[in-house]
C-alpha positions as CSV (number, residue, x, y, z in Angstrom):
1,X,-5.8,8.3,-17.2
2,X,-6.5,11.4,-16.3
3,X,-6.8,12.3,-12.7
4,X,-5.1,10.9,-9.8
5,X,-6.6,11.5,-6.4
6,X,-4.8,9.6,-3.2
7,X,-7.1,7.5,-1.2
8,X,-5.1,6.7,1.8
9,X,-1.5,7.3,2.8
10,X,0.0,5.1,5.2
11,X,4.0,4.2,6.1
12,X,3.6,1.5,5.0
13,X,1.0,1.4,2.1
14,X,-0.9,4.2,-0.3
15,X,-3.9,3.7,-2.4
16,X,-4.8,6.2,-5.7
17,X,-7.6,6.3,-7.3
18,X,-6.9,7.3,-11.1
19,X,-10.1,8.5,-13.4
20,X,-10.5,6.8,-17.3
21,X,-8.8,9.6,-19.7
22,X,-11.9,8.8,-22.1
23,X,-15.2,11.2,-20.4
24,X,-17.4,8.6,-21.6
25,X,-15.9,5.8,-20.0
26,X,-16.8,6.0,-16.1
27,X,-13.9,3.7,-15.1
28,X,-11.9,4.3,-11.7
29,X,-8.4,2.1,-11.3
30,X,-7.3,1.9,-8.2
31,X,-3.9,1.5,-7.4
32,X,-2.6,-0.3,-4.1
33,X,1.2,0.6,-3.4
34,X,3.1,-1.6,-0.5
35,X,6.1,0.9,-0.2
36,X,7.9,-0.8,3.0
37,X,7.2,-4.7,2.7
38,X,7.4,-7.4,5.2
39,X,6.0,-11.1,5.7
40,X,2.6,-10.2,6.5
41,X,2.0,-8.4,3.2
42,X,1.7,-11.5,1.7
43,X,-2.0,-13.3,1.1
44,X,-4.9,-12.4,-0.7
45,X,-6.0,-9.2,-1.0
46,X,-10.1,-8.1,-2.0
47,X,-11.4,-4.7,-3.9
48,X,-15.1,-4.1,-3.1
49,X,-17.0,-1.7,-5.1
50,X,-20.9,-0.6,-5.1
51,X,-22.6,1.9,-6.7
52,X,-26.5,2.3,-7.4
53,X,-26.3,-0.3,-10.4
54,X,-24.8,-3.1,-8.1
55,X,-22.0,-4.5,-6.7
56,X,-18.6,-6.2,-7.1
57,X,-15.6,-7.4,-5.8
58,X,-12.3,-8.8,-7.2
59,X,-9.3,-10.7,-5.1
60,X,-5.9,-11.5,-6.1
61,X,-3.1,-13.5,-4.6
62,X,0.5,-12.0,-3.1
63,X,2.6,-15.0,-3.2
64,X,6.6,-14.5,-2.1
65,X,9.2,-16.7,-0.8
């Protein structure tokens, strides 16, 4: 990775966005970061992206006790 640009700052949470170290590689990893966690953090969270070639979306699961 080569470049990390923050998103969104919150208390609570933060989101970077970090660029593919490789120039021909057009990747972008983002990075979700729950710094002060409760209850309600928990569930599914979704990552929409779109660009001219389409769209896309990808969810994930936050289980806890």
């Amino acid at each position: 990775m080569k470049l990390c640009v923050t998103v969104a700052v919150e208390c609570r949470h933060r989101i970077d966005a970090y660029e593919s170290a490789d120039d021909d590689d057009h990747t972008l990893t983002l990075s979700l970061r729950i710094r002060i966690f409760d209850d309600s953090d928990y569930g599914r969270y979704t990552c929409f992206a779109s660009n001219r070639f389409g769209q896309t979306e990808e969810s994930m699961m936050l289980f806890g006790q």
